[in-house]
C-alpha positions in Angstrom: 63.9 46.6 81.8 65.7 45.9 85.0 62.5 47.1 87.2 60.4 45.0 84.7 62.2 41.9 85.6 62.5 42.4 89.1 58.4 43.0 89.0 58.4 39.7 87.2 60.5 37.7 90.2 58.0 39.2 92.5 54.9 37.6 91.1 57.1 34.2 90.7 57.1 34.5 94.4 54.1 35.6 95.3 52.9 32.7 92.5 54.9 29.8 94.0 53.7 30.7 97.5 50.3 31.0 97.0 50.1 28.6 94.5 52.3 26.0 95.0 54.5 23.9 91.6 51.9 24.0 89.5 52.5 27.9 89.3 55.7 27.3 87.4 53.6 26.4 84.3 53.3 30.0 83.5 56.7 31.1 84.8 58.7 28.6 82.2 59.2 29.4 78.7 57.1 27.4 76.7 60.1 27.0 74.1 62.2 24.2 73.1 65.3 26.4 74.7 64.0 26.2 78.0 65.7 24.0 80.3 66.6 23.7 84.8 69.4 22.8 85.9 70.1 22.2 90.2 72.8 21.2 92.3 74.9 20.3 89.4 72.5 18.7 87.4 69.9 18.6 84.6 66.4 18.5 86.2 64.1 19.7 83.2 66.2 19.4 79.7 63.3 20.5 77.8 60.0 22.3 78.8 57.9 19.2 78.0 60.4 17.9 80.7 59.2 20.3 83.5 55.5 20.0 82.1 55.1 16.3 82.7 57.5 16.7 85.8 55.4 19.3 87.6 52.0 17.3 88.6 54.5 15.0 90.3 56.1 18.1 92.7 52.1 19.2 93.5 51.1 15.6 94.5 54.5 16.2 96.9 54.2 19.3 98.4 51.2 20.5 100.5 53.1 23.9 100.7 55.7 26.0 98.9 57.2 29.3 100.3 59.4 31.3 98.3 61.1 34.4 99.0 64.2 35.8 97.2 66.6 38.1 98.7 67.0 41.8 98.6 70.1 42.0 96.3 68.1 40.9 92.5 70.9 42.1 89.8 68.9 42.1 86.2 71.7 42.4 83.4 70.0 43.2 80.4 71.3 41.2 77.4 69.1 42.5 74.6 65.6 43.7 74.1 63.2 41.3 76.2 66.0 38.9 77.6 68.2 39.7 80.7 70.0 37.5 82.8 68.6 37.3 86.6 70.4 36.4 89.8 69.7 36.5 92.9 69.5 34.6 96.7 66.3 32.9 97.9 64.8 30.6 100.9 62.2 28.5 100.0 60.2 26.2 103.0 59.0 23.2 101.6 56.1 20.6 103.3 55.5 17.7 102.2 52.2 15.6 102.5 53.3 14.1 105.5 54.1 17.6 107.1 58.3 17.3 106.5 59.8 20.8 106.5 62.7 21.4 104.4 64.4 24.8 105.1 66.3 25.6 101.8 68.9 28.7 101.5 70.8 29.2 98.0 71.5 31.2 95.0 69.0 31.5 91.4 70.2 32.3 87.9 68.2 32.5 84.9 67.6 34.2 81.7 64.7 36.0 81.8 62.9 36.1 78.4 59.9 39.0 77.6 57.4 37.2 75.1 53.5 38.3 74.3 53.2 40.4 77.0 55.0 38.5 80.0 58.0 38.0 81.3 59.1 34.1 82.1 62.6 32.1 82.4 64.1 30.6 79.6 66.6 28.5 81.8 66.8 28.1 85.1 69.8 27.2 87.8 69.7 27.0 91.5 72.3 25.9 94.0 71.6 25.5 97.5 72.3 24.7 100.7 70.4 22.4 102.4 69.4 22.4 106.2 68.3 18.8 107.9 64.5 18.5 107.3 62.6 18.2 110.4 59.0 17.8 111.4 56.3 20.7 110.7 55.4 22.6 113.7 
């Protein structure tokens, strides 16, 4: 399982990078369980949430990069669900070529359904560096 899951965080990254917010369509649980929380608050309480949310963040950003960090734990909870943690830094640019620089921590729970993996909930924390313009 835990090699399963970390494959799975892999192609969220490569997924995100290459193809930006929209790619979170088929990371997210498409269950009424699913829900993201950030920096101390709900962002998407339901999945229907994050679906109508997510056009918004593509229209935003002209580029996502995500990488996470070497340490992933996977702590399996039962067959096809484990909790995932782990670090990431993500670049964001905007339309207007602002570049945000974002370090932080990712939990989730990490849900095996059909014949994918994808996150049933969602948390990041982050520290946030001063945007500045895109090279």
């Amino acid at each position: 399982m835990r090699d399963s899951v970390q494959a799975f965080a892999a192609t969220v990254a490569q997924g995100i990078t290459a193809r930006g917010p929209a790619a979170w369509q088929e990371y997210f649980a498409d269950d009424s369980a699913f829900f993201m929380a950030a920096e101390g608050r709900l962002v998407f309480p339901t999945r229907d949430a994050a679906t109508r949310a997510i056009p918004n963040l593509t229209r935003r950003f002209a580029h996502i990069t995500l990488r996470w960090g070497d340490s992933i734990r996977v702590d399996p909870l039962a067959p096809g669900l484990a909790v995932v943690a782990m670090s990431y830094h993500e670049t964001q640019i905007d339309m207007k070529g602002h570049r945000v620089e974002e370090d932080g921590f990712f939990t989730g729970i990490a849900q095996h359904r059909g014949a994918q993996w994808q996150f049933r909930d969602a948390h990041w924390g982050s520290v946030v560096a001063a945007p500045s313009a895109a090279p």
